[in-house]
mmCIF entry with sequence, helices, sheets and N, C-alpha, C, O atoms, coordinates in Angstrom:
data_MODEL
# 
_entry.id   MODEL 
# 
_entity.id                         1 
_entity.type                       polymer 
_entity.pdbx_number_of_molecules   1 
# 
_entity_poly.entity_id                      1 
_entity_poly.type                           'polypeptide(L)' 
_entity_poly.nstd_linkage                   no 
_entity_poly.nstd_monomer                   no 
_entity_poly.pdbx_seq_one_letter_code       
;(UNK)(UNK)(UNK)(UNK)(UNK)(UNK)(UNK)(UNK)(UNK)(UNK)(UNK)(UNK)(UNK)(UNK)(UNK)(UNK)
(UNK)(UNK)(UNK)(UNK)(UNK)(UNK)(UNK)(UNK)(UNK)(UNK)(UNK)(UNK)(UNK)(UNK)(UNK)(UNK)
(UNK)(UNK)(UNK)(UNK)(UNK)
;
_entity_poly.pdbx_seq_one_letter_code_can   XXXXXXXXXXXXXXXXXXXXXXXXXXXXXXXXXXXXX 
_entity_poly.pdbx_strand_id                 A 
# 
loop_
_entity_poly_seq.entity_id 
_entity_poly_seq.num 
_entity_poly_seq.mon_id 
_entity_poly_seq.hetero 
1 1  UNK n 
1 2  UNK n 
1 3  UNK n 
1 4  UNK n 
1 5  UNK n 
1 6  UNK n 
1 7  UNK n 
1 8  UNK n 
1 9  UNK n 
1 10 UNK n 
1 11 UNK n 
1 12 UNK n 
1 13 UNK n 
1 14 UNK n 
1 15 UNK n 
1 16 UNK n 
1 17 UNK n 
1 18 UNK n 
1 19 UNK n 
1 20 UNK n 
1 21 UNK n 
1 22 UNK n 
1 23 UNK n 
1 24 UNK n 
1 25 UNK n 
1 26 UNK n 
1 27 UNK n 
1 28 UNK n 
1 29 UNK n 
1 30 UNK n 
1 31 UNK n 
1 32 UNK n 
1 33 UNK n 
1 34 UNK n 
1 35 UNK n 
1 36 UNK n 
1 37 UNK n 
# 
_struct_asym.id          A 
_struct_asym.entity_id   1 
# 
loop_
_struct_conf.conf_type_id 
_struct_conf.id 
_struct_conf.pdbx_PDB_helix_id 
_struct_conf.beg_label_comp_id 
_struct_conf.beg_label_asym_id 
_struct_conf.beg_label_seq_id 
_struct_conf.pdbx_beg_PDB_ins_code 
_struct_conf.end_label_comp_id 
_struct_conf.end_label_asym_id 
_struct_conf.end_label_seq_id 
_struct_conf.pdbx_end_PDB_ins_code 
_struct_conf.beg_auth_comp_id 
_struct_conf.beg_auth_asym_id 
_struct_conf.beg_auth_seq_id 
_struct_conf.end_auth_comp_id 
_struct_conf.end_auth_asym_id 
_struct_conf.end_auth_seq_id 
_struct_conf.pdbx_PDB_helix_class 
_struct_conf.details 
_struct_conf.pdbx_PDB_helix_length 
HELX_P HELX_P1 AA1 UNK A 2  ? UNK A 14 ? UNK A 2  UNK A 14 1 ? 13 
HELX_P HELX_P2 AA2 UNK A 21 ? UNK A 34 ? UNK A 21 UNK A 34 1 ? 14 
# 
_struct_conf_type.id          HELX_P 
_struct_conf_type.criteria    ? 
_struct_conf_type.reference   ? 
# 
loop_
_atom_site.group_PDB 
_atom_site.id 
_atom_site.type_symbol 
_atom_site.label_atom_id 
_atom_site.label_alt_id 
_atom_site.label_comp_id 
_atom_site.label_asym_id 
_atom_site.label_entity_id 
_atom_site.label_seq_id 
_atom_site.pdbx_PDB_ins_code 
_atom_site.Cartn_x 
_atom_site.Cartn_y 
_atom_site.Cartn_z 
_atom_site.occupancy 
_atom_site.B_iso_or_equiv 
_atom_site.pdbx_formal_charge 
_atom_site.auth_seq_id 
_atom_site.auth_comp_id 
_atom_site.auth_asym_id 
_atom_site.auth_atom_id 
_atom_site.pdbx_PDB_model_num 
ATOM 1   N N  . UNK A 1 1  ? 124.964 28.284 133.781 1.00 0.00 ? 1  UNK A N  1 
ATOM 2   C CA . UNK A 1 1  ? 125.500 27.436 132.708 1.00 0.00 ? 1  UNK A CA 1 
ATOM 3   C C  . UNK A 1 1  ? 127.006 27.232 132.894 1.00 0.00 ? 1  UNK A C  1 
ATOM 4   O O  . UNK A 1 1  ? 127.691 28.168 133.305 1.00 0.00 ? 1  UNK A O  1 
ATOM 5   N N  . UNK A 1 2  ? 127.588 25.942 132.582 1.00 0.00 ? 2  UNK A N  1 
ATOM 6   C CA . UNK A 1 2  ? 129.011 25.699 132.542 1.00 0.00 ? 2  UNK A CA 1 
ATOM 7   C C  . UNK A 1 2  ? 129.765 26.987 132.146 1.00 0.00 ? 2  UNK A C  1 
ATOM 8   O O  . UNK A 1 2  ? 130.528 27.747 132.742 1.00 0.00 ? 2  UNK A O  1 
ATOM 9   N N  . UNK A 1 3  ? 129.168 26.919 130.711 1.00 0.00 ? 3  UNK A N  1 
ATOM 10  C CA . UNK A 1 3  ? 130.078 27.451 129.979 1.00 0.00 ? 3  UNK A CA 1 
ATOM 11  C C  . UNK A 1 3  ? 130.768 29.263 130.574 1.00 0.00 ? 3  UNK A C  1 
ATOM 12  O O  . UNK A 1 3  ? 131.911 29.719 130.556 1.00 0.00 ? 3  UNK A O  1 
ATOM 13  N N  . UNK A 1 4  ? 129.406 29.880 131.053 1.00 0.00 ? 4  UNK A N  1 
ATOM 14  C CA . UNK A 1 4  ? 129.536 31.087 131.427 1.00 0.00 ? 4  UNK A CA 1 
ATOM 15  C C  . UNK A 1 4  ? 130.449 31.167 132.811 1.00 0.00 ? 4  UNK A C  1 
ATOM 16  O O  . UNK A 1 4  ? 130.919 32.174 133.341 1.00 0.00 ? 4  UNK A O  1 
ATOM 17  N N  . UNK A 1 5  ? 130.549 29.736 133.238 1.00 0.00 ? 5  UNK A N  1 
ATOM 18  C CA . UNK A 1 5  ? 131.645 29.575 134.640 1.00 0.00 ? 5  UNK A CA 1 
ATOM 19  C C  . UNK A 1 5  ? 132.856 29.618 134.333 1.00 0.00 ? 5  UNK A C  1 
ATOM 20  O O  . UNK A 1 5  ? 133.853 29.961 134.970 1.00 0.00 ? 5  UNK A O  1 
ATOM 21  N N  . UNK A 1 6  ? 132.678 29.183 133.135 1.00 0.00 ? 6  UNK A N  1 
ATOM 22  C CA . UNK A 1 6  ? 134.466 28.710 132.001 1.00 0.00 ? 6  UNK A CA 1 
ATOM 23  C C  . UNK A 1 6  ? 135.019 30.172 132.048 1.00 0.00 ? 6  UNK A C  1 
ATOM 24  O O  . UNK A 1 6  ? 136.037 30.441 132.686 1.00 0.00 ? 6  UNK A O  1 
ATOM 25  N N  . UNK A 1 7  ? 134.137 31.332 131.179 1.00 0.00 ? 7  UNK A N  1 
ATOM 26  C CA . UNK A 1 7  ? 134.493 32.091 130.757 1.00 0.00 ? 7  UNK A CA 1 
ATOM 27  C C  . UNK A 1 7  ? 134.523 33.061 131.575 1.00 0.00 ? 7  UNK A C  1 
ATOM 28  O O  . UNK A 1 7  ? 134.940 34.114 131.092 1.00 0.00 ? 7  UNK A O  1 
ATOM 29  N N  . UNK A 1 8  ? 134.192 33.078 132.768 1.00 0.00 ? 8  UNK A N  1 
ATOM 30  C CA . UNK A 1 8  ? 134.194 34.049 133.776 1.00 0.00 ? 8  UNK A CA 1 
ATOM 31  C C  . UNK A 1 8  ? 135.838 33.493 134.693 1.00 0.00 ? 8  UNK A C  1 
ATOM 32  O O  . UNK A 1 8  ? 136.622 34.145 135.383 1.00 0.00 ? 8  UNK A O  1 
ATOM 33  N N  . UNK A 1 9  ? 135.831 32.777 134.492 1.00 0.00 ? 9  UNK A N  1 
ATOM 34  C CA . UNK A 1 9  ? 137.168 32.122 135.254 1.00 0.00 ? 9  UNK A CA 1 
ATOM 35  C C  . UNK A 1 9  ? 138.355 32.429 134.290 1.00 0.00 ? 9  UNK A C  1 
ATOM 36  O O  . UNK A 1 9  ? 139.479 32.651 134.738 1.00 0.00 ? 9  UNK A O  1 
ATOM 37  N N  . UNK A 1 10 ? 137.989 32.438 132.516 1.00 0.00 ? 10 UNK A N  1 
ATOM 38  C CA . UNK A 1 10 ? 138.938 32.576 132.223 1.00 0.00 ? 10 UNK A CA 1 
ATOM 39  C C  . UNK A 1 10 ? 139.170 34.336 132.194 1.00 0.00 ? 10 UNK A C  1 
ATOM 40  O O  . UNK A 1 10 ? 140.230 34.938 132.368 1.00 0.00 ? 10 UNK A O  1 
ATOM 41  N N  . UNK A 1 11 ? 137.989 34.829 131.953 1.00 0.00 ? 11 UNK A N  1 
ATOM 42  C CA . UNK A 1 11 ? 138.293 36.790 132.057 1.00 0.00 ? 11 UNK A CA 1 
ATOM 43  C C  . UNK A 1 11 ? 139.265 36.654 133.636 1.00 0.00 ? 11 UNK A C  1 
ATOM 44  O O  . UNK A 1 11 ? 140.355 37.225 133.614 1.00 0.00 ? 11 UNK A O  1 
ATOM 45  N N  . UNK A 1 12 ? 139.038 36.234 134.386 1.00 0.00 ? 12 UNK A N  1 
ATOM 46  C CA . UNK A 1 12 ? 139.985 36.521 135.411 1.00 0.00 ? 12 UNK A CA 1 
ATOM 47  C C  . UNK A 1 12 ? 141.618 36.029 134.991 1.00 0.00 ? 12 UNK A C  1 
ATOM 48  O O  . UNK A 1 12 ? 142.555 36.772 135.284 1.00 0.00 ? 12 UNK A O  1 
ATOM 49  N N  . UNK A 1 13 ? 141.798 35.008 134.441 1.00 0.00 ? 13 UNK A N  1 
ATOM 50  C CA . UNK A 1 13 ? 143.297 34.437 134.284 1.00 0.00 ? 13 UNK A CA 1 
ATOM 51  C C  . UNK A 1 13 ? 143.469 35.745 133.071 1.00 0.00 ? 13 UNK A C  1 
ATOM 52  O O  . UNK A 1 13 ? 144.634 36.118 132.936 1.00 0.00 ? 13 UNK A O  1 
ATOM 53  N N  . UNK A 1 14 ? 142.544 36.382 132.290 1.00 0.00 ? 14 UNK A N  1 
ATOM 54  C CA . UNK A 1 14 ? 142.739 37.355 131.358 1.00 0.00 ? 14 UNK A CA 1 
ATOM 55  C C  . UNK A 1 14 ? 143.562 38.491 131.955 1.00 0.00 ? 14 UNK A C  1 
ATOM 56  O O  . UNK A 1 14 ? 144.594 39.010 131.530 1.00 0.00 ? 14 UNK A O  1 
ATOM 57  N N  . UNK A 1 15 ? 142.614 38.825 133.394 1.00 0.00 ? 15 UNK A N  1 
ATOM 58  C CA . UNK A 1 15 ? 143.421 40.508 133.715 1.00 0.00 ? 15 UNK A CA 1 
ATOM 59  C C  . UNK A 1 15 ? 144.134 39.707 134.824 1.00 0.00 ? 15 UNK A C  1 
ATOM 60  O O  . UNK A 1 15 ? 143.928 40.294 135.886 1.00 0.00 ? 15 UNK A O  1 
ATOM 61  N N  . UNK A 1 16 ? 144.971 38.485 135.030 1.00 0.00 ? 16 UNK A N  1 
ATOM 62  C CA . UNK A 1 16 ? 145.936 38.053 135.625 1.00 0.00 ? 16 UNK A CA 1 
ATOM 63  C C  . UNK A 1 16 ? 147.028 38.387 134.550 1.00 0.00 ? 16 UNK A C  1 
ATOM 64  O O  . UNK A 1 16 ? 148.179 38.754 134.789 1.00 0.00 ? 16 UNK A O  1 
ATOM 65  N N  . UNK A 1 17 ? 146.522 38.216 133.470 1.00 0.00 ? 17 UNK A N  1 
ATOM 66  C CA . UNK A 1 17 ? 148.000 38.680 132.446 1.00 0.00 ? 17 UNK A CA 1 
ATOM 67  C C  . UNK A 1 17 ? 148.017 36.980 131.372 1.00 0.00 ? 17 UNK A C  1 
ATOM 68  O O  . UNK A 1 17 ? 148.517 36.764 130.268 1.00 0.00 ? 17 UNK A O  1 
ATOM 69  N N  . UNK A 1 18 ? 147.299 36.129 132.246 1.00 0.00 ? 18 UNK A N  1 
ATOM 70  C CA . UNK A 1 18 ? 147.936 34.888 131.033 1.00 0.00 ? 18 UNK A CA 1 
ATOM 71  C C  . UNK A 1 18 ? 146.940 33.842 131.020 1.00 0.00 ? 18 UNK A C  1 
ATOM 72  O O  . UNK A 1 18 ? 145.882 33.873 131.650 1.00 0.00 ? 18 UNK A O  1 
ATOM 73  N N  . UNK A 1 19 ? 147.360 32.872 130.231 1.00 0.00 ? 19 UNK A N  1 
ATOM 74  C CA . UNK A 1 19 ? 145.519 31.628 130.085 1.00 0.00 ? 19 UNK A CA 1 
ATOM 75  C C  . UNK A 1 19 ? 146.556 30.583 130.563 1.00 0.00 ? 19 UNK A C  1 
ATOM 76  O O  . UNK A 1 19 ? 147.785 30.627 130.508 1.00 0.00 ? 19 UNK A O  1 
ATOM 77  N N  . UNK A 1 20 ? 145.756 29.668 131.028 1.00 0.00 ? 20 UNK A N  1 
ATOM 78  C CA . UNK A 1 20 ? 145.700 28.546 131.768 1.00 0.00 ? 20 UNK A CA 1 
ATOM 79  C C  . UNK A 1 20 ? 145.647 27.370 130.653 1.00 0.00 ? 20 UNK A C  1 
ATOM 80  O O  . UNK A 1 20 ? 144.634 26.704 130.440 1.00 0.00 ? 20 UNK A O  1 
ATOM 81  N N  . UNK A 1 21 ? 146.458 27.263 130.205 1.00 0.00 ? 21 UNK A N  1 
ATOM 82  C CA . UNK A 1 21 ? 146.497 26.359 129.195 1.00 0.00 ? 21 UNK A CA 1 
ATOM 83  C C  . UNK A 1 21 ? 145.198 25.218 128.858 1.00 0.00 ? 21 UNK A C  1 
ATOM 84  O O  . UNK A 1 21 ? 144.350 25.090 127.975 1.00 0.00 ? 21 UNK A O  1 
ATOM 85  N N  . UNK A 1 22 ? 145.628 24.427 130.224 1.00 0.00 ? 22 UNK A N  1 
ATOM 86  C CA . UNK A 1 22 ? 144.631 23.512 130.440 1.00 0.00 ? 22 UNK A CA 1 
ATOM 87  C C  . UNK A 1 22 ? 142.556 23.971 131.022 1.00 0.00 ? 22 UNK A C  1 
ATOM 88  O O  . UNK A 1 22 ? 141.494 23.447 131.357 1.00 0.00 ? 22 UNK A O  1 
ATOM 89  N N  . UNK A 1 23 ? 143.104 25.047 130.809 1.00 0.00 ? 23 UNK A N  1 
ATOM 90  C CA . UNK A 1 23 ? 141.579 25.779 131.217 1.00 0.00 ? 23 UNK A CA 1 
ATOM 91  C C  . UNK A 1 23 ? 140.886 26.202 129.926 1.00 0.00 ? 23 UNK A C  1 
ATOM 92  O O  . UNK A 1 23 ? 139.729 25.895 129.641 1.00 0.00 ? 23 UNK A O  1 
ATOM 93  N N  . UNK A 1 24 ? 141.854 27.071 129.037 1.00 0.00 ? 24 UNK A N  1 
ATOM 94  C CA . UNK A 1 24 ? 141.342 26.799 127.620 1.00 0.00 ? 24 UNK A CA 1 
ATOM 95  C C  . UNK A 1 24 ? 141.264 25.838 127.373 1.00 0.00 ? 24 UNK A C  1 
ATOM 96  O O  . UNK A 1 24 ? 140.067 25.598 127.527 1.00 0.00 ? 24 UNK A O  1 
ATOM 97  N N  . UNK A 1 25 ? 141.760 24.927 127.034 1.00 0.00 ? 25 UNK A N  1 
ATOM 98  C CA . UNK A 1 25 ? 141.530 23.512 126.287 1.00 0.00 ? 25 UNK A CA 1 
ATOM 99  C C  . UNK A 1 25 ? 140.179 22.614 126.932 1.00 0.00 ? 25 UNK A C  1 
ATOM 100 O O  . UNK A 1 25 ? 139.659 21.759 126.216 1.00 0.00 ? 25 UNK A O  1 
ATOM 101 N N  . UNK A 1 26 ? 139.703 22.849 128.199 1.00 0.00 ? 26 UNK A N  1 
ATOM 102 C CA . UNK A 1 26 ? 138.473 22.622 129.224 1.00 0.00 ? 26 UNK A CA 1 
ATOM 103 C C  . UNK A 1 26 ? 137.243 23.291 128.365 1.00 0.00 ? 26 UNK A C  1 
ATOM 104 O O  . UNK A 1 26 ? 136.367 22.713 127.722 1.00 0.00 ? 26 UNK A O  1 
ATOM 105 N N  . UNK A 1 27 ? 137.483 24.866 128.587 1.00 0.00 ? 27 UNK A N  1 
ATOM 106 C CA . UNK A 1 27 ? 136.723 24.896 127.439 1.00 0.00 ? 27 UNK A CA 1 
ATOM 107 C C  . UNK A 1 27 ? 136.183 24.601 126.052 1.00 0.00 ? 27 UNK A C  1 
ATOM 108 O O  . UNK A 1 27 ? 135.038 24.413 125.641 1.00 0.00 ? 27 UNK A O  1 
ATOM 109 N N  . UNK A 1 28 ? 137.437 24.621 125.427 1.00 0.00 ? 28 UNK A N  1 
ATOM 110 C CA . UNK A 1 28 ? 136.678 24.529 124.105 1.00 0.00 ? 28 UNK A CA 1 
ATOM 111 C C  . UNK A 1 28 ? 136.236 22.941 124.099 1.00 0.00 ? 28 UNK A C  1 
ATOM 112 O O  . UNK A 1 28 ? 135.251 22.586 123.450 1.00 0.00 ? 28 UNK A O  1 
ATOM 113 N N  . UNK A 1 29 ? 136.967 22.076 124.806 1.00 0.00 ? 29 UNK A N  1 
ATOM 114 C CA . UNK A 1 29 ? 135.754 20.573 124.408 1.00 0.00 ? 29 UNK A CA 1 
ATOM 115 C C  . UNK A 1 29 ? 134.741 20.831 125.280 1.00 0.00 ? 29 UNK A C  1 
ATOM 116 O O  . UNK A 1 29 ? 134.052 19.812 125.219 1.00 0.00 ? 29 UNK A O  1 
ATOM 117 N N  . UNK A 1 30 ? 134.082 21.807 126.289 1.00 0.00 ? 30 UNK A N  1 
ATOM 118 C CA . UNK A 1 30 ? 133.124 21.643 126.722 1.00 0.00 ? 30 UNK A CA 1 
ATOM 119 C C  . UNK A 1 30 ? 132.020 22.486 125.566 1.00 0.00 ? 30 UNK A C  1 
ATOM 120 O O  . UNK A 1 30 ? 130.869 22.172 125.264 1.00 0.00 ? 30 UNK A O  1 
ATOM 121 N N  . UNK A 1 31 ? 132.898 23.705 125.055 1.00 0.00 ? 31 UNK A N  1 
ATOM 122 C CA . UNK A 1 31 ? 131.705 23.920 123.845 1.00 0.00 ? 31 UNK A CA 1 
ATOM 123 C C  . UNK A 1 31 ? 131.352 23.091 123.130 1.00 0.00 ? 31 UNK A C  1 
ATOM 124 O O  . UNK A 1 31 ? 130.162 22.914 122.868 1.00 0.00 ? 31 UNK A O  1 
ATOM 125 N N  . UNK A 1 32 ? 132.329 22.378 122.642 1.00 0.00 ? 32 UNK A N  1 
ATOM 126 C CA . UNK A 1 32 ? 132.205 21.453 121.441 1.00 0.00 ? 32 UNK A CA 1 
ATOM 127 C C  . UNK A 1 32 ? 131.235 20.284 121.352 1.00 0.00 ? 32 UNK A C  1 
ATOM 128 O O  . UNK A 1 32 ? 130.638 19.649 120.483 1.00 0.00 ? 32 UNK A O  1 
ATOM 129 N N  . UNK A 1 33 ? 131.403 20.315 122.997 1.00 0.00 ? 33 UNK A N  1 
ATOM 130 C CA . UNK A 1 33 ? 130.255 19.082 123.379 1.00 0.00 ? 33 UNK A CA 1 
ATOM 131 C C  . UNK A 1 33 ? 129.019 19.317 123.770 1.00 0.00 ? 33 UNK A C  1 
ATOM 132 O O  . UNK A 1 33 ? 128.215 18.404 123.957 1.00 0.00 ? 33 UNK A O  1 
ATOM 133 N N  . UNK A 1 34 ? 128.679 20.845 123.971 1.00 0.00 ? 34 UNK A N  1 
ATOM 134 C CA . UNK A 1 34 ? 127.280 21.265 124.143 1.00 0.00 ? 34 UNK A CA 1 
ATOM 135 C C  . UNK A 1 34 ? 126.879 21.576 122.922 1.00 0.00 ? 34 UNK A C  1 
ATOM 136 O O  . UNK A 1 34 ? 125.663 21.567 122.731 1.00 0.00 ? 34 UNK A O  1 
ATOM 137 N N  . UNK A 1 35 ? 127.708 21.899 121.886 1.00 0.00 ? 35 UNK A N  1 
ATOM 138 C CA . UNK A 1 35 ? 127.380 21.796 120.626 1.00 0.00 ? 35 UNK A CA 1 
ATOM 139 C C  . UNK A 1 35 ? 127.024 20.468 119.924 1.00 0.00 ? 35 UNK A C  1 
ATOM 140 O O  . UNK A 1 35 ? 126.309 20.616 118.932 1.00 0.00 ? 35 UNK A O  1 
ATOM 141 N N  . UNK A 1 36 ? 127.334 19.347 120.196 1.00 0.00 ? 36 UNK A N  1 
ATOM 142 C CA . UNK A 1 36 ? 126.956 18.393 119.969 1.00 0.00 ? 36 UNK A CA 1 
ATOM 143 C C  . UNK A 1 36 ? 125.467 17.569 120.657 1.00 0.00 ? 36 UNK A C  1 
ATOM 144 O O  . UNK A 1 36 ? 124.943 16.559 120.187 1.00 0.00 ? 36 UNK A O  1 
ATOM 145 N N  . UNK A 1 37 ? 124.966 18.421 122.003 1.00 0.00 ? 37 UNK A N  1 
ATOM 146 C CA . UNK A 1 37 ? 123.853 17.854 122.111 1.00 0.00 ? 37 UNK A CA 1 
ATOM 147 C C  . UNK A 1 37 ? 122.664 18.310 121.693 1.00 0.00 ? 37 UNK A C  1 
ATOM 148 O O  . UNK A 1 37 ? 121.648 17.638 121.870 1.00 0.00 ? 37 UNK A O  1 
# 
């Protein structure tokens, strides 16, 4: 699933120390939009 690719990519920018701005923001409209189908 996408989403579990999102969040596995972001646990890594996690124990890098910082978020990816544009990687959060990837996510949450991709939840938002699997929530919508």
């Amino acid at each position: 699933m996408v989403i579990k690719k999102l969040l596995r990519s972001l646990e890594k920018c996690q124990v890098v120390g910082f978020y990816d701005k544009k990687l959060v923001e990837d996510i949450v409209s991709t939840i938002k939009y699997d929530g919508k189908k």
